[in-house]
BALOBA-1460 file (C-alpha; in Angstrom, 3 decimals):
// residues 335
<rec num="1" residu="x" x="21.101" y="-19.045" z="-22.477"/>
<rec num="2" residu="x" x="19.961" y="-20.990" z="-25.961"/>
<rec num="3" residu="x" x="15.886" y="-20.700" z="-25.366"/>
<rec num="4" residu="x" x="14.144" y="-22.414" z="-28.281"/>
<rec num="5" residu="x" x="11.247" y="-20.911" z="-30.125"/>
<rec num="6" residu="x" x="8.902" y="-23.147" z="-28.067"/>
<rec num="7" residu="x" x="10.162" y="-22.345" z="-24.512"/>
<rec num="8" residu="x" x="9.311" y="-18.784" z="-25.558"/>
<rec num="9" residu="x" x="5.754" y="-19.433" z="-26.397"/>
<rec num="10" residu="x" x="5.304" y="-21.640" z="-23.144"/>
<rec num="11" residu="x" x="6.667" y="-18.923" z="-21.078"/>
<rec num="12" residu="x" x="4.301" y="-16.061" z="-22.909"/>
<rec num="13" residu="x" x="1.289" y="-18.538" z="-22.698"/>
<rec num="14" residu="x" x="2.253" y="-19.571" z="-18.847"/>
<rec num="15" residu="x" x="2.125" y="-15.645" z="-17.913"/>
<rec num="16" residu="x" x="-0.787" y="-14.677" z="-19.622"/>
<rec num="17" residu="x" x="-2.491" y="-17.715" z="-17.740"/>
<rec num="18" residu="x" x="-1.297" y="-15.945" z="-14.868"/>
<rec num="19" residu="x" x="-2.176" y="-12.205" z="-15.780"/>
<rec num="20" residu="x" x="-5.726" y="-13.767" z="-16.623"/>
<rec num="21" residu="x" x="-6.023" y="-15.774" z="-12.913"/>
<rec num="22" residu="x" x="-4.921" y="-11.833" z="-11.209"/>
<rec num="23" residu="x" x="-7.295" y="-10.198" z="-13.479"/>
<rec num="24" residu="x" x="-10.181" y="-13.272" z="-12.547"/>
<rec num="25" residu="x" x="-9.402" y="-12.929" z="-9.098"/>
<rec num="26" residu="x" x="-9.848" y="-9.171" z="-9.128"/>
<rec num="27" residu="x" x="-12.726" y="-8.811" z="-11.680"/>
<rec num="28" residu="x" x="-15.370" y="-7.596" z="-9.301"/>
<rec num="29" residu="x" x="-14.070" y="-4.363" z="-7.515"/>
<rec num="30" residu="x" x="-13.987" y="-4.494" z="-4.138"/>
<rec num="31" residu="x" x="-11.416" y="-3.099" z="-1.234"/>
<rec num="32" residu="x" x="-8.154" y="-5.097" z="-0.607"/>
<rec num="33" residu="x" x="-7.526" y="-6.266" z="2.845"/>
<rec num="34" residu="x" x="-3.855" y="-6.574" z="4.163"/>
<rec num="35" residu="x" x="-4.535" y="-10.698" z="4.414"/>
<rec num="36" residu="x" x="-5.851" y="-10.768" z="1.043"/>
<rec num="37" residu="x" x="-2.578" y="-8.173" z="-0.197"/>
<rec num="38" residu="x" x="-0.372" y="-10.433" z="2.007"/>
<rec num="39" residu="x" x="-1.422" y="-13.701" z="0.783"/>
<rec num="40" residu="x" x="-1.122" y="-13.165" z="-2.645"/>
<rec num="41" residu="x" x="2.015" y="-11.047" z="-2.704"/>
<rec num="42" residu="x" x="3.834" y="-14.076" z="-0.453"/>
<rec num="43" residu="x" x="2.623" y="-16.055" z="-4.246"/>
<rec num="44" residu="x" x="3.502" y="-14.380" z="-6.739"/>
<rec num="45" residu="x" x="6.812" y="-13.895" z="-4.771"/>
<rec num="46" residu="x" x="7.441" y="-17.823" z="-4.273"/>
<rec num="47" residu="x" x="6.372" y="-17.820" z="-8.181"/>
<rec num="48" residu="x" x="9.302" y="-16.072" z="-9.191"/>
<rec num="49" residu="x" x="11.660" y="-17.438" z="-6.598"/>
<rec num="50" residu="x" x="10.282" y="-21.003" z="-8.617"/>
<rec num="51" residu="x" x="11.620" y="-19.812" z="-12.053"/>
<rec num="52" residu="x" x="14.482" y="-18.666" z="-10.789"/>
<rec num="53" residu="x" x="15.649" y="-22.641" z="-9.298"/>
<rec num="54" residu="x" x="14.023" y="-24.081" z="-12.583"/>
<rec num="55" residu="x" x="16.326" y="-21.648" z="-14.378"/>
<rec num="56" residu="x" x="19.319" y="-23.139" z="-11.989"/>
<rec num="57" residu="x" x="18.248" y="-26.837" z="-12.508"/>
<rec num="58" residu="x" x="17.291" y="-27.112" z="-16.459"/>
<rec num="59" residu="x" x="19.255" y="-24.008" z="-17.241"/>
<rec num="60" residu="x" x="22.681" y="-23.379" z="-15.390"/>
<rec num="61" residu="x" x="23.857" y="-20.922" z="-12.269"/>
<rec num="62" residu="x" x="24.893" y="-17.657" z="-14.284"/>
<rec num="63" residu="x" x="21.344" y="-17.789" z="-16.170"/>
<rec num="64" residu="x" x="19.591" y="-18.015" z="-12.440"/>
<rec num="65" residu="x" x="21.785" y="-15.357" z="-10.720"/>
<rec num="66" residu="x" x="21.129" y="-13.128" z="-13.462"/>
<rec num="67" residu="x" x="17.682" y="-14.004" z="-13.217"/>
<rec num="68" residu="x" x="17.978" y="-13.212" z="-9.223"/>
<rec num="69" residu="x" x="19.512" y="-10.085" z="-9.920"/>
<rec num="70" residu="x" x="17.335" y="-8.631" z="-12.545"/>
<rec num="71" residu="x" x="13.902" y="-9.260" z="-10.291"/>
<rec num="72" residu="x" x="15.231" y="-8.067" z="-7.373"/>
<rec num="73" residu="x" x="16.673" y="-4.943" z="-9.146"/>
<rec num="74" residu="x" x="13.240" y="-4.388" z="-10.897"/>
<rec num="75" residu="x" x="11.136" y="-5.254" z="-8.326"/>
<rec num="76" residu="x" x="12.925" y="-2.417" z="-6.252"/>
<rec num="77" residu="x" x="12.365" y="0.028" z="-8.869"/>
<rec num="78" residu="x" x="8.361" y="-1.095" z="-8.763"/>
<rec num="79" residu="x" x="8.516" y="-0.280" z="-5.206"/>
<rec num="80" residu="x" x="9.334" y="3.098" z="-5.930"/>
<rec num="81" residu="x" x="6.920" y="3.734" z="-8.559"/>
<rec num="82" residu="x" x="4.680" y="2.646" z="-6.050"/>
<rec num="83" residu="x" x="5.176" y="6.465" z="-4.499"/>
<rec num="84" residu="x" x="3.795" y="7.852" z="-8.061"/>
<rec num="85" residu="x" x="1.017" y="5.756" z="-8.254"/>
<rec num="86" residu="x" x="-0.111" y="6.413" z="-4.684"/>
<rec num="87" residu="x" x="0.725" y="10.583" z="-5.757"/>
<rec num="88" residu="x" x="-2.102" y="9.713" z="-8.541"/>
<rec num="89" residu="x" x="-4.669" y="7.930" z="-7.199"/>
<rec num="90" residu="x" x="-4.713" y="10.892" z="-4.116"/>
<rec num="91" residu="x" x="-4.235" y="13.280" z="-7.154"/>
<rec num="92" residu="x" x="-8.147" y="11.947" z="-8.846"/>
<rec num="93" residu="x" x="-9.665" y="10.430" z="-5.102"/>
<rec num="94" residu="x" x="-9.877" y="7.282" z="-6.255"/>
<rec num="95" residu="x" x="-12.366" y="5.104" z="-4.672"/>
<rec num="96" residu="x" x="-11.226" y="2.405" z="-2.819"/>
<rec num="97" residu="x" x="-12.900" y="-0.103" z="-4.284"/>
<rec num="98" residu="x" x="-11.700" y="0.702" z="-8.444"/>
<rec num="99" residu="x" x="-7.884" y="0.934" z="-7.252"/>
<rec num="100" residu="x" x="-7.112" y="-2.616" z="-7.715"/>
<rec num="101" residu="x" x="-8.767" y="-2.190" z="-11.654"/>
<rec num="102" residu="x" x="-6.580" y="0.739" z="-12.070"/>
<rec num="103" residu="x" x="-3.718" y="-1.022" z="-10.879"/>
<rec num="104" residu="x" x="-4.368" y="-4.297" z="-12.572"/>
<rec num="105" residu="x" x="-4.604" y="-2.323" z="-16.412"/>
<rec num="106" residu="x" x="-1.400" y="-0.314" z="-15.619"/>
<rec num="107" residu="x" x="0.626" y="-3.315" z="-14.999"/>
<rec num="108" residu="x" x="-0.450" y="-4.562" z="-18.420"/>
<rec num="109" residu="x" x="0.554" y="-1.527" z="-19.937"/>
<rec num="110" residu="x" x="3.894" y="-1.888" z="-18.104"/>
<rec num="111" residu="x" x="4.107" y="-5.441" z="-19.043"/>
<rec num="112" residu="x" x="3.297" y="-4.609" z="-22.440"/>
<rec num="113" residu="x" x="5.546" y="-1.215" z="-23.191"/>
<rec num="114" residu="x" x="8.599" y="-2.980" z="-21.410"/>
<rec num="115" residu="x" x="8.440" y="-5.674" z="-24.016"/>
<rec num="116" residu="x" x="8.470" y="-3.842" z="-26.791"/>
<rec num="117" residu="x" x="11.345" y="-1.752" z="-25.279"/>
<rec num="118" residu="x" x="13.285" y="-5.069" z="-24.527"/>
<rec num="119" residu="x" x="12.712" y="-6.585" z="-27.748"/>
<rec num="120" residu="x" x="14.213" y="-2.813" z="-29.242"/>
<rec num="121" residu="x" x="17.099" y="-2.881" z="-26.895"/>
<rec num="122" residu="x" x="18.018" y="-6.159" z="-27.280"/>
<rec num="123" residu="x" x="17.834" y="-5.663" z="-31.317"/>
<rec num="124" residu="x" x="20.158" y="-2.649" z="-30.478"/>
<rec num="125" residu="x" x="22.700" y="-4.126" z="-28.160"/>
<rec num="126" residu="x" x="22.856" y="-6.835" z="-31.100"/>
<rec num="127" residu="x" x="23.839" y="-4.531" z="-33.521"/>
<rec num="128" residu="x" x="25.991" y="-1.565" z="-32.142"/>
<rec num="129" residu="x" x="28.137" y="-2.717" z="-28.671"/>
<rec num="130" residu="x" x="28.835" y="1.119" z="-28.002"/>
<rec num="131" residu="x" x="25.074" y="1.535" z="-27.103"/>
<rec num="132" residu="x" x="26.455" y="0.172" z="-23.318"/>
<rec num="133" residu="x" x="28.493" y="3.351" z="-22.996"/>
<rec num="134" residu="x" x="24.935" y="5.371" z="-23.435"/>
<rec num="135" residu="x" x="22.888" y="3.080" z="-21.037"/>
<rec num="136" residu="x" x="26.002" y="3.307" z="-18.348"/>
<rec num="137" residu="x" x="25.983" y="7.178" z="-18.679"/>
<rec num="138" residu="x" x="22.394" y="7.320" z="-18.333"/>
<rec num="139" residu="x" x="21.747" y="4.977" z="-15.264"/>
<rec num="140" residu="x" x="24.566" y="7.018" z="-13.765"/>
<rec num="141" residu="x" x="22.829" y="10.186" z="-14.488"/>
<rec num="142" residu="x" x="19.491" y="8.919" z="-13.384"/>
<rec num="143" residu="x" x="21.857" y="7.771" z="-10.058"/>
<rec num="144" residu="x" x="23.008" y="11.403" z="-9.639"/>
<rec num="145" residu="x" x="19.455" y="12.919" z="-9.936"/>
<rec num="146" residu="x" x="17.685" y="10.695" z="-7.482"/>
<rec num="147" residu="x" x="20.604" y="11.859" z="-5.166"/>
<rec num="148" residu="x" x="20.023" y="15.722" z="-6.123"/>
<rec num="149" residu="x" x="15.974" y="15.014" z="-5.383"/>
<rec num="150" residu="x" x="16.416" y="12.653" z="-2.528"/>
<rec num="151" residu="x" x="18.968" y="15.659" z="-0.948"/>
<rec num="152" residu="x" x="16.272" y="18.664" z="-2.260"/>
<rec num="153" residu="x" x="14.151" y="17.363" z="0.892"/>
<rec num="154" residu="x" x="11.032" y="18.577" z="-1.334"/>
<rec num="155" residu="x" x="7.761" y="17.014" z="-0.161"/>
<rec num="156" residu="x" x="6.091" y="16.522" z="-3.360"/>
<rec num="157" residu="x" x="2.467" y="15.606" z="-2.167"/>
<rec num="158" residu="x" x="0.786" y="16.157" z="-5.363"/>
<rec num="159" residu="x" x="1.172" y="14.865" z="-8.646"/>
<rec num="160" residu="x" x="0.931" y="17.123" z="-11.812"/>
<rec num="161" residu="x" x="-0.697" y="15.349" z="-14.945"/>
<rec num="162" residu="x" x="1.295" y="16.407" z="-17.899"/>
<rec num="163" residu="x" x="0.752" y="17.632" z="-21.545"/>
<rec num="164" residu="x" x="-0.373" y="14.373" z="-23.212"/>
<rec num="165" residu="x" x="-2.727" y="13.815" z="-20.575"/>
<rec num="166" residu="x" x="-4.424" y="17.524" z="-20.197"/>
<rec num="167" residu="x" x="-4.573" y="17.883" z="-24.029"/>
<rec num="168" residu="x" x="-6.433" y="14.553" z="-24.211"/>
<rec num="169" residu="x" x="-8.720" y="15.372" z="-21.460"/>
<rec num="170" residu="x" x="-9.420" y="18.631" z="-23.083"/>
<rec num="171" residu="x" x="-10.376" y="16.898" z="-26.472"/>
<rec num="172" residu="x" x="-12.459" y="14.099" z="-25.138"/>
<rec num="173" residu="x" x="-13.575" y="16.089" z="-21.817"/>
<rec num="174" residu="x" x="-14.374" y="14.162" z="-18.593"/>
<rec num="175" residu="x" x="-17.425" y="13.501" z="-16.470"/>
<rec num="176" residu="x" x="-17.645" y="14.994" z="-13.388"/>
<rec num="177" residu="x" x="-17.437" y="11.525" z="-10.856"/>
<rec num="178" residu="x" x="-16.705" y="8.371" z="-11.313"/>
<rec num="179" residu="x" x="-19.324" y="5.486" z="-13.107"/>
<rec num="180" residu="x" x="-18.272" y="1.987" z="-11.402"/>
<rec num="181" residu="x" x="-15.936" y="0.415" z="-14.252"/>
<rec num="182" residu="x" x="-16.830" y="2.630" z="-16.722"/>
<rec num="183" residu="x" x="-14.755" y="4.077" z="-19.398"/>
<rec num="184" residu="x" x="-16.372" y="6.668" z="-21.264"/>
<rec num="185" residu="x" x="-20.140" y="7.952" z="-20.706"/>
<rec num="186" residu="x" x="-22.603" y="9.777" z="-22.905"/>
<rec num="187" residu="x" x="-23.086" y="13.214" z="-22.171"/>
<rec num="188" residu="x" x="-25.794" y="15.227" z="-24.154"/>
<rec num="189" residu="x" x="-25.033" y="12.967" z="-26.972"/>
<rec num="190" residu="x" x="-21.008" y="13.627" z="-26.052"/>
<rec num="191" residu="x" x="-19.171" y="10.077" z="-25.210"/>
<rec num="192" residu="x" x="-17.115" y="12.031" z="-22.529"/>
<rec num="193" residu="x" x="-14.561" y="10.132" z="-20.314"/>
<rec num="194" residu="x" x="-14.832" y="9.025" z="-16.870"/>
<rec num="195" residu="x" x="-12.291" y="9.768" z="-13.861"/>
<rec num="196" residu="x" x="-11.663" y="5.951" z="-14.279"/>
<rec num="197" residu="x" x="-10.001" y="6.415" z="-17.814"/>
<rec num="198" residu="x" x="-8.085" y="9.376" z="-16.870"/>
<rec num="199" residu="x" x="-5.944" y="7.582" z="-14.157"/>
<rec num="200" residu="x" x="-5.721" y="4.823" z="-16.014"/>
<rec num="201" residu="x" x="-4.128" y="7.122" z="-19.092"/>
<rec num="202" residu="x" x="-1.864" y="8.682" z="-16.048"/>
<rec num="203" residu="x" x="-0.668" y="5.476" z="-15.059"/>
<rec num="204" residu="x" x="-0.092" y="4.550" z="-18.551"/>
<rec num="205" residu="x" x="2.124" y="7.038" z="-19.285"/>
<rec num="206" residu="x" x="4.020" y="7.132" z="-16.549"/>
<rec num="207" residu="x" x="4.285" y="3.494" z="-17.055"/>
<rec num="208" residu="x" x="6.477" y="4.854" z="-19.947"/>
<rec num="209" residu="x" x="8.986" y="6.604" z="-17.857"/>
<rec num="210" residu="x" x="9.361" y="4.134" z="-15.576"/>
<rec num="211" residu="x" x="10.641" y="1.304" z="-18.638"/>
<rec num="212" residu="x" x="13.209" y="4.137" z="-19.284"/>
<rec num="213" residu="x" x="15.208" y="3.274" z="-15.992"/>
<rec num="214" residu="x" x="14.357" y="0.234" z="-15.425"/>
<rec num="215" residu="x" x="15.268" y="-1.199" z="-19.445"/>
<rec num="216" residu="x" x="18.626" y="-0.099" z="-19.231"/>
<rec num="217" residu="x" x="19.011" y="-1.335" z="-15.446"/>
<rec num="218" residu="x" x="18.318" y="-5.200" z="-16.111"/>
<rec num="219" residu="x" x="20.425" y="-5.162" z="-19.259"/>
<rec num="220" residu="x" x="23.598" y="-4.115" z="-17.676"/>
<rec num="221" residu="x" x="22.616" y="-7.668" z="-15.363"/>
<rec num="222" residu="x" x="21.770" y="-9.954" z="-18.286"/>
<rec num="223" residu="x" x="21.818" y="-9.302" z="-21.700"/>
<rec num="224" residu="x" x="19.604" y="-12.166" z="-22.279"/>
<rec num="225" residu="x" x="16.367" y="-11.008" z="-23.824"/>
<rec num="226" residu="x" x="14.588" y="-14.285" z="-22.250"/>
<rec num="227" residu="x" x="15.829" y="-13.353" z="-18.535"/>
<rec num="228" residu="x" x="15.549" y="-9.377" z="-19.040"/>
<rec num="229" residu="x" x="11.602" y="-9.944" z="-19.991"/>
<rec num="230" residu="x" x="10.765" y="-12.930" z="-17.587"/>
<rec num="231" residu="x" x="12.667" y="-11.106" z="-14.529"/>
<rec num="232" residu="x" x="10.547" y="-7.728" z="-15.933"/>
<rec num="233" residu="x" x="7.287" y="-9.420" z="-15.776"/>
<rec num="234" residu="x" x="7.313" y="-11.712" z="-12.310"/>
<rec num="235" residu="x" x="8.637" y="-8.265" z="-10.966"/>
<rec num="236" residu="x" x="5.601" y="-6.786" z="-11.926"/>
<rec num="237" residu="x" x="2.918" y="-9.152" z="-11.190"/>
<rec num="238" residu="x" x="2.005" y="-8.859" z="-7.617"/>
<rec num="239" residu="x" x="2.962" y="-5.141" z="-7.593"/>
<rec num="240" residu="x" x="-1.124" y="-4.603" z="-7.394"/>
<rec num="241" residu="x" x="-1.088" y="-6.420" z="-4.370"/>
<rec num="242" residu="x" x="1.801" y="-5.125" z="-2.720"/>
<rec num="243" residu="x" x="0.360" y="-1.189" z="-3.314"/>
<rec num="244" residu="x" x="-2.300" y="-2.394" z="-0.759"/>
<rec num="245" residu="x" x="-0.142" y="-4.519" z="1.596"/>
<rec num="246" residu="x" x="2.899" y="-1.877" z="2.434"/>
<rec num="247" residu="x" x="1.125" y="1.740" z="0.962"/>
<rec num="248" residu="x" x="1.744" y="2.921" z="4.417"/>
<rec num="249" residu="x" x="5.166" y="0.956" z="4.861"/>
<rec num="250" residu="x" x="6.422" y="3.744" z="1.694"/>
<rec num="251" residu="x" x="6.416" y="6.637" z="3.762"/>
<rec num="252" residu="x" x="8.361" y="5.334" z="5.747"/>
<rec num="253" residu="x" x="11.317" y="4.241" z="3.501"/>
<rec num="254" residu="x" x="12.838" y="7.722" z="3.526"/>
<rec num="255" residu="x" x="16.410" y="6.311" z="2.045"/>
<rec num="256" residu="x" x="15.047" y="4.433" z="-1.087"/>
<rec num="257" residu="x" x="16.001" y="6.815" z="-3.099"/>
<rec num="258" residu="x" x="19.859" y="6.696" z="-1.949"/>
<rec num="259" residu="x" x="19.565" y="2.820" z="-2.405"/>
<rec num="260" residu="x" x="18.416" y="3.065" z="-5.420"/>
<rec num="261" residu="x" x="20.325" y="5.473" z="-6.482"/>
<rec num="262" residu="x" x="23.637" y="3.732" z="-5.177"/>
<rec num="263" residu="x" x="22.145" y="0.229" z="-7.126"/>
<rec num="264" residu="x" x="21.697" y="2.332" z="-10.596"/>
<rec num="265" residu="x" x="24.820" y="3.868" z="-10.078"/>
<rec num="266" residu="x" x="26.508" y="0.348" z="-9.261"/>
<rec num="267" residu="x" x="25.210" y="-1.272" z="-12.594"/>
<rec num="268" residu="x" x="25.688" y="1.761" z="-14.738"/>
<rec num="269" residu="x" x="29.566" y="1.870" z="-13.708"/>
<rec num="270" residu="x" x="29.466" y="-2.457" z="-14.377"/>
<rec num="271" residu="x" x="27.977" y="-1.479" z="-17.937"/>
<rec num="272" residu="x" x="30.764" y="0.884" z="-18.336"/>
<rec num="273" residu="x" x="33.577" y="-1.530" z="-17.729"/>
<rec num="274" residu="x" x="31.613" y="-4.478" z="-19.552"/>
<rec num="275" residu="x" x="31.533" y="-2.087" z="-22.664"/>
<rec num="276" residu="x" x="35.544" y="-1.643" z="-22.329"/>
<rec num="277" residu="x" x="35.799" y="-4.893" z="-22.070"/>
<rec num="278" residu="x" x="34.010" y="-5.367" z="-25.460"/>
<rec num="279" residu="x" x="35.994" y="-2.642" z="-26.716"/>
<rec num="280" residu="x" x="39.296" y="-4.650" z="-26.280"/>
<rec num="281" residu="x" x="40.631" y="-2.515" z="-22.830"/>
<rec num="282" residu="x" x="41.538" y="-5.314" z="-20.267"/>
<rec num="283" residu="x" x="39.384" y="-4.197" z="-16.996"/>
<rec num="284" residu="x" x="38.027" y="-5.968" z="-14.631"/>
<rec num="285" residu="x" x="34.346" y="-6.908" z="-14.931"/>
<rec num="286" residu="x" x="31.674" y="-7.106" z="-12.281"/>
<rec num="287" residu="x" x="30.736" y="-10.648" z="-11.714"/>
<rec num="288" residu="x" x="26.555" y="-11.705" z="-11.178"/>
<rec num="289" residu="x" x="27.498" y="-12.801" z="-7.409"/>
<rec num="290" residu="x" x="28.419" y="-9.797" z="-6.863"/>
<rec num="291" residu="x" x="25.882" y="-7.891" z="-8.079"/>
<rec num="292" residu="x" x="23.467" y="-9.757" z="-6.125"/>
<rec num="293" residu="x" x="25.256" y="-8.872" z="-2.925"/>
<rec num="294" residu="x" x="25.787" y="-5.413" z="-3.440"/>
<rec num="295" residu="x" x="22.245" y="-4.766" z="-4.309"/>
<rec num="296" residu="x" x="20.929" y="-7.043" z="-1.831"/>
<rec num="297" residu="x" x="23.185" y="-5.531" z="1.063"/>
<rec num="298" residu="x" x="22.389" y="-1.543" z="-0.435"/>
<rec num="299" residu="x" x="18.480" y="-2.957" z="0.438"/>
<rec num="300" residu="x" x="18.735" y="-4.077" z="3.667"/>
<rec num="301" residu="x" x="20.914" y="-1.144" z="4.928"/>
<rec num="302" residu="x" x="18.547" y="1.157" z="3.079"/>
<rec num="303" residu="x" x="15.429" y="-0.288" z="4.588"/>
<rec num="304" residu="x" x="17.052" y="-0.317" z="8.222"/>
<rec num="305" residu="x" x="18.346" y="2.690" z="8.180"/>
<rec num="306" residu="x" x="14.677" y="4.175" z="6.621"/>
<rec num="307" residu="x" x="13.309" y="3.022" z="9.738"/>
<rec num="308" residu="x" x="15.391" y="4.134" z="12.122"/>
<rec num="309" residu="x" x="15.287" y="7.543" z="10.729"/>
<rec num="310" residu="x" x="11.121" y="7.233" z="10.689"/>
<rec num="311" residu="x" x="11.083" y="6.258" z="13.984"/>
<rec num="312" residu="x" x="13.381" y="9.008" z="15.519"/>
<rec num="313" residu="x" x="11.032" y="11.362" z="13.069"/>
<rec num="314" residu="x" x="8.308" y="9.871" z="14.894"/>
<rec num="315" residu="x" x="9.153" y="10.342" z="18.377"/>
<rec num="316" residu="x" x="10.704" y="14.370" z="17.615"/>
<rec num="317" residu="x" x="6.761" y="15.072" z="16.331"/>
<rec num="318" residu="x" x="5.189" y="13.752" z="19.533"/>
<rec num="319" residu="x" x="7.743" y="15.367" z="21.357"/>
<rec num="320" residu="x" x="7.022" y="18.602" z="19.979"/>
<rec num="321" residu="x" x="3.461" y="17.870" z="20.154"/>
<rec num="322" residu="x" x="3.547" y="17.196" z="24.110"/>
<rec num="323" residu="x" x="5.905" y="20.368" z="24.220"/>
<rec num="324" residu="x" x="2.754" y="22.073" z="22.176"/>
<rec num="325" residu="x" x="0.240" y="21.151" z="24.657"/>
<rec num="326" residu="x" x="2.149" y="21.918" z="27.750"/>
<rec num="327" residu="x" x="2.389" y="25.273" z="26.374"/>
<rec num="328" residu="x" x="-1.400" y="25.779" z="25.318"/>
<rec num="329" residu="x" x="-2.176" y="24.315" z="28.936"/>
<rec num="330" residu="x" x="0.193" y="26.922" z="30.974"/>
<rec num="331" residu="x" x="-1.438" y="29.880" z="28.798"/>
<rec num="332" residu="x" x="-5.125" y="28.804" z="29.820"/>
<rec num="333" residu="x" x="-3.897" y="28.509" z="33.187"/>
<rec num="334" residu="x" x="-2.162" y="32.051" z="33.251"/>
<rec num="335" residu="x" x="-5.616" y="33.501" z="31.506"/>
């Protein structure tokens, strides 16, 4: 897709109007309610669902589809980071109320990292073809492990900061609650930092991690730079909104991680054979219809199949409890 030099500037300018409306609309901290999550995720949703038919009727039908593909691919991925960020915001007790700030800065820091990492791998992919082979290998290695953890059927209920973050805690130290919006404090003359700046470090840099998939991912969709970073950013607004609306629904999508592992594994096989295909070999290549249905239909089974398996969870553990308390109540009765 030909985008001139002053549809990119429109498009920056048009979502940092809308980053600045999120960040008006959440400037005073306060707790989300599940209409207020609801209502605005529903927007930002019909927002990108917008772009993608103004892509289909001033653009064309392979730059929408790949458009399609690339937000619903990413905005499954932010669904799953979701877990993380819920793991660190347990991990420091986050109040209630500062969440959404939290949230807010670390998508900017997503929004922000991913675009340097799209402008790099686009700059890459321009210049060396082969570099397909390494993000094919490495989405299907990424595939494999979420298998390996998803089958590991480890409940990891805690999150563990790591280096970066404990050395710069220990060089800067960190006051002992939280200070509304604060940042850093002054301690005996110390400027210390809050609990506030901490998480907002942690989400940072796992915000860093995250681009590592989720880069490679989109650009075996589209290797338009244009459609990779617009499809990257409406995934990520709203994701603020939809922590609040379905933080409870996560638990309860116990097969994400087979989806998604099954999706990464699906493009990292279709970057494979589109690298061949550069290469000279004649194979088949996966078309962008197709990768819409697979990873749409992989979504749908996952999520119905999640809550099957929930619910049957559900009803063994209040089986078992009943079982519990008949037990407890025939051992009082034989005292």
């Amino acid at each position: 897709m030909d985008v001139s030099m002053t549809l990119w500037v429109l498009t920056i300018l048009g979502l940092g109007a809308l980053i600045a409306a999120d960040f008006f609309i959440g400037r005073k901290p306060h707790e989300v309610s599940v209409k207020e999550a609801g209502t605005w995720t529903v927007v930002w949703i019909v927002l990108a669902a917008l772009f993608g038919l103004g892509l289909l009727f001033f653009g064309n039908s392979q730059a929408s589809g790949e458009f399609f593909a690339g937000y619903i691919t990413e905005k499954s991925l932010s669904v799953d980071n979701l877990f993380v960020f819920i793991l660190i915001m347990a991990k420091f007790a986050v109040p209630s109320h500062l969440q959404q700030r939290v949230l807010l800065v670390g998508v900017v820091i997503a929004l922000v990292l991913r675009t340097i990492f799209i402008a790099a791998g686009a700059a890459i992919i321009a210049n060396f073809s082969w570099v397909f082979y390494l993000f094919g290998a490495f989405l299907i290695y990424t595939a494999w492990k979420l298998i390996q953890e998803a089958r590991a059927d480890e409940d990891e209920d805690e999150w563990e900061e790591n280096r970066l973050l404990k050395s710069v805690e220990k060089k800067f130290g960190v006051a002992d609650r939280y200070h509304g919006t604060k940042l850093f404090i002054r301690n005996n003359g110390k400027r210390i930092m809050t609990p506030l700046m901490v998480v907002m470090l942690a989400i940072g840099t796992t915000d860093v991690l995250f681009a590592l998939d989720s880069i490679p991912a989109i650009f075996g969709l589209t290797q338009d730079p244009y459609i990779v970073f617009t499809a990257n950013a409406f995934a990520l607004m709203g994701l603020r909104q939809l922590y609040f609306l379905i933080g409870g629904l996560l638990k309860k999508l116990v097969h994400l991680s087979y989806g998604l592992s099954v999706i990464l594994g699906f493009i990292g096989v279709k970057l494979v054979l589109h690298a061949l295909h550069e290469s000279g070999v004649h194979v088949p290549e996966i078309s962008i219809p197709v990768s819409l249905a697979v990873i749409g239909g992989v979504l749908v089974v996952t999520t119905i199949t999640s809550l099957i398996a929930s619910k049957r969870q559900a009803e063994r553990e209040a089986a078992a409890g009943v079982t519990d308390a008949d037990d407890t109540a025939k051992d009082s009765i034989g005292a």
